[in-house]
N, C-alpha and C positions, 0 to 999 in steps of 0.2 A: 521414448514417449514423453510427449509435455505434463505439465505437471499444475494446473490450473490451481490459485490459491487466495485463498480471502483473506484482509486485513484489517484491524480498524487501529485508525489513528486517534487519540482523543490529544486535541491539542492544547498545548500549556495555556494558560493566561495570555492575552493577547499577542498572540502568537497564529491567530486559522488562518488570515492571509498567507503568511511566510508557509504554512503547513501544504494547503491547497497548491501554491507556487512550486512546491518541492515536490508534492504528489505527482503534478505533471512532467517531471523531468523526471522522474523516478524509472521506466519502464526505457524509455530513449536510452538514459545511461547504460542499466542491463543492458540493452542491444548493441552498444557498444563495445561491452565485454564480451561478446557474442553467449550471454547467458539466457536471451528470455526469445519466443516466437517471436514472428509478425505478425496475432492475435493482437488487436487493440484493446488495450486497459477500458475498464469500466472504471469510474472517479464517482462517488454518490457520496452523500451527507446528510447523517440521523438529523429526528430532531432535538436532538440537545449539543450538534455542531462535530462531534464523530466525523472522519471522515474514514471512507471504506473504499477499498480499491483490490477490483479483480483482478488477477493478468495471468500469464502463464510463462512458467519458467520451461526452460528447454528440455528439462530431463529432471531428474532426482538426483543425476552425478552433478548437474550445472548448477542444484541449490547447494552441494557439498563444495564448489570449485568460489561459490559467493561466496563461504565462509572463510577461504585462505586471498582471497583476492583485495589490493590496496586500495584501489578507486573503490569498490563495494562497503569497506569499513570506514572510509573518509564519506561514503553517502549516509551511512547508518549515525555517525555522528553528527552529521548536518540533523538528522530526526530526531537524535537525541536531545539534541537546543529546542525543538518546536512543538513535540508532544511523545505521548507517553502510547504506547502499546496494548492495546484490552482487548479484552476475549468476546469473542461475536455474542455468546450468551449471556453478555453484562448490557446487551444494548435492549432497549425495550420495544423495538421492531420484528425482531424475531420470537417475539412471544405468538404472532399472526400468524396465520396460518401462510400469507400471503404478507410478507416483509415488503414494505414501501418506501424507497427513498427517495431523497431529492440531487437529482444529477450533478454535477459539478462541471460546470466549462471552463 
């Protein structure tokens, strides 16, 4: 059963283009590894420049298979150059009852 998961990005210092750029290759690569559905990512961005991205992984065994896999840790360190990782409840949109973001193409 897939495994549907939320994420926010908050990216370094001039760094949200290369972030955004990476976000969209992000879920293609997974499918590559044959880790993630054919569900299409959702890409949104707070307003203090966050960016958040739904998708869904293949299973709970395929988030376990991410963490021993080379092209997965060589993408994790491309994210480690461009922003930092923070928890949905540090963001100030989820205080709403009805959280609003701004799409990303």
């Amino acid at each position: 059963m897939g495994r549907i998961v939320i994420v926010a990005y908050k990216p370094k210092p001039g760094k949200t283009a290369a972030l955004k750029q990476l976000t969209k290759t992000h879920v293609p690569r997974l499918k590559q590894e044959g880790l993630v559905t054919d569900r299409e990512p959702i890409i949104m961005e707070t307003s203090d420049g966050t960016i958040i991205e739904v998708f869904e992984w293949l299973s709970a065994e395929a988030i376990n298979q991410a963490h021993q896999n080379k092209a997965v840790h060589e993408m994790w360190a491309e994210y480690a150059e461009v922003c930092d990782y923070v928890s949905l409840n540090s963001l100030s949109e989820t205080a709403n009852m009805f959280a609003e973001f701004t799409p990303v193409d």
